[in-house]
C-alpha positions in Angstrom: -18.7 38.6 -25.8 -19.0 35.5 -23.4 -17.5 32.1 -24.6 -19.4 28.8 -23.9 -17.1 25.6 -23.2 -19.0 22.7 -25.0 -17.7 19.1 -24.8 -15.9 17.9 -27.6 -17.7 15.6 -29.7 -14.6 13.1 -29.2 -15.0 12.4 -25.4 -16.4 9.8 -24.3 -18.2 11.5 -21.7 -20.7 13.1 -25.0 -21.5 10.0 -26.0 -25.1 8.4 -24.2 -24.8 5.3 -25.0 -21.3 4.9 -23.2 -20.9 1.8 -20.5 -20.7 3.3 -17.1 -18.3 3.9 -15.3 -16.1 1.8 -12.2 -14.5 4.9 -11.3 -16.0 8.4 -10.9 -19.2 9.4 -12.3 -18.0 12.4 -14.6 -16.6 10.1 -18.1 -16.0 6.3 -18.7 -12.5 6.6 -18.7 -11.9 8.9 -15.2 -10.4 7.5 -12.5 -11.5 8.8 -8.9 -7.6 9.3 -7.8 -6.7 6.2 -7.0 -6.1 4.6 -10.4 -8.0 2.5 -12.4 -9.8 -0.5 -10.4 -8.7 -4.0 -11.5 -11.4 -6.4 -13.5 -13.2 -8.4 -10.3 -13.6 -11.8 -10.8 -17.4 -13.0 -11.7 -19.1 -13.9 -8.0 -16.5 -12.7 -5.7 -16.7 -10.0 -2.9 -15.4 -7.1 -5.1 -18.0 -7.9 -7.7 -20.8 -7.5 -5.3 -19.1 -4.1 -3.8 -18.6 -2.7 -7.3 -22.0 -3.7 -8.4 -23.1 -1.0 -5.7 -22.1 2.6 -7.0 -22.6 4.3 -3.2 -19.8 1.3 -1.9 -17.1 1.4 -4.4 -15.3 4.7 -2.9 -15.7 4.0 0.7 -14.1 0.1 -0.3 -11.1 1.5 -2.4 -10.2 3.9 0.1 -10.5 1.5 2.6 -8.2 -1.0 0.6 -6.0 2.0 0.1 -5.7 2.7 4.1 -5.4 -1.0 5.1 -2.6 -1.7 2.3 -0.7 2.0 3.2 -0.8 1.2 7.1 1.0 -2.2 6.1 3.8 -0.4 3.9 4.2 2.1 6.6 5.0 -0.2 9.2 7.2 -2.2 6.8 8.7 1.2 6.5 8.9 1.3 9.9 10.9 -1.9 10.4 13.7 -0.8 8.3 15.5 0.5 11.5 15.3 -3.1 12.2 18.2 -5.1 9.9 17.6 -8.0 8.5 14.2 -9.1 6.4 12.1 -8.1 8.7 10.7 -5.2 6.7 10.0 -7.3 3.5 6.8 -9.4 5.0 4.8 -6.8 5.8 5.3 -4.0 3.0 5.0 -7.3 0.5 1.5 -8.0 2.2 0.5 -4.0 1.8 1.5 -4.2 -1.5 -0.8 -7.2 -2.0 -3.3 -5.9 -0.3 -3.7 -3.0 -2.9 -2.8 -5.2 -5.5 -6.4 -7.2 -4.4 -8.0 -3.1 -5.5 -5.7 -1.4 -8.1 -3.8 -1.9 -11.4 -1.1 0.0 -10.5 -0.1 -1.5 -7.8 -0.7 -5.2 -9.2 2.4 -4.1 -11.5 4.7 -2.3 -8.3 4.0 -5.8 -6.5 5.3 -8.3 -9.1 8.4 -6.4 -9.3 8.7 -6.4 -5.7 7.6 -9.8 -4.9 10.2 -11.1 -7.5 13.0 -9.3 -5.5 11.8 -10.6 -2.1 11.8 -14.1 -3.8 15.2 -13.2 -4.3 16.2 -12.1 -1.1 14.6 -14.9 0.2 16.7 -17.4 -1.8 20.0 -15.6 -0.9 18.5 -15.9 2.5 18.0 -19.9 2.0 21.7 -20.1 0.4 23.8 -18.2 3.3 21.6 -19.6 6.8 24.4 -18.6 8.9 24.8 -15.1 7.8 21.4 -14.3 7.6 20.5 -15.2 10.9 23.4 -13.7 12.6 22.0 -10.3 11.0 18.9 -10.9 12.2 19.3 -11.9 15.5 22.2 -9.5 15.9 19.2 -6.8 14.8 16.5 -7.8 17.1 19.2 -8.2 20.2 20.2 -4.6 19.2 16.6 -3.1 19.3 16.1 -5.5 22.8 18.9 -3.1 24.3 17.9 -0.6 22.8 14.5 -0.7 24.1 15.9 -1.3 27.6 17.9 1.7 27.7 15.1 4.2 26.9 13.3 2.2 30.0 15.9 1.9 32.1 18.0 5.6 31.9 14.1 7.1 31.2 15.3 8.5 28.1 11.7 9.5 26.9 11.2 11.4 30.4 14.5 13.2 29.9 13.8 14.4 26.7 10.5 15.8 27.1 12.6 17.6 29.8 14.8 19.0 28.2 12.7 20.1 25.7 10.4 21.8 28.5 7.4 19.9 27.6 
């Protein structure tokens, strides 16, 4: 006895006469991974891209890259104290927020709470740049040391490489 999987009458995908699809080809309401694409605004840039089916992946993963290599190095700057790490993760965030719904909702959170920072930034000067500067003259001699006791050259040493 072999079983034939037929669509359910339900789905949106069975029905013809359904609007096409931003997102991946299969059903009206798929996503292709990256999460539903936000409305684009009538004669700008992303309506043009997503008025061309063979552009609209290669664009939201691009989007995707671009915002992800901006939260990394935000991510990056944390070793860093100080706000230094807010600018550029708040700029990836926008960035996807330009592309995806998700992240349109993850970046007013966050850009509410760097407003804040920013404000208790505004309200103790003093404090705030002591941190900072304190910060960047740490990673200065820091930066010097690996240069100067060839720190980098040592290790690959000792680890025989």
């Amino acid at each position: 006895m072999t079983q034939t999987r037929t669509a359910p009458t339900d789905h949106p995908a069975a029905d013809p006469a359904a609007p096409p699809s931003m997102g991946a080809t299969r059903c009206p309401h798929c996503t292709d991974g990256l999460g539903k694409p936000r409305p684009a605004k009538p004669g700008s840039l992303r309506e043009r891209i997503h008025g061309k089916p063979g552009l609209v992946l290669p664009f939201r993963i691009a989007v995707f890259a671009a915002g992800l290599l901006l939260v990394l190095l935000g991510v990056a700057l944390t070793a860093l104290p100080g706000p230094l790490t807010i600018p550029p993760v708040l700029l990836g965030l926008w960035v996807w927020s330009s592309e995806f719904e998700w992240a349109a909702r993850f970046f007013a959170v966050f850009k509410r709470k760097a407003q804040d920072a920013w404000q208790h930034a505004k309200q103790h000067p003093v404090s705030s740049a002591a941190v900072t500067v304190g910060g960047l003259a740490a990673a200065g001699v820091a930066f010097w040391a690996v240069g100067h006791f060839e720190l980098v050259d040592g290790t690959k040493t000792a680890l025989g490489l």
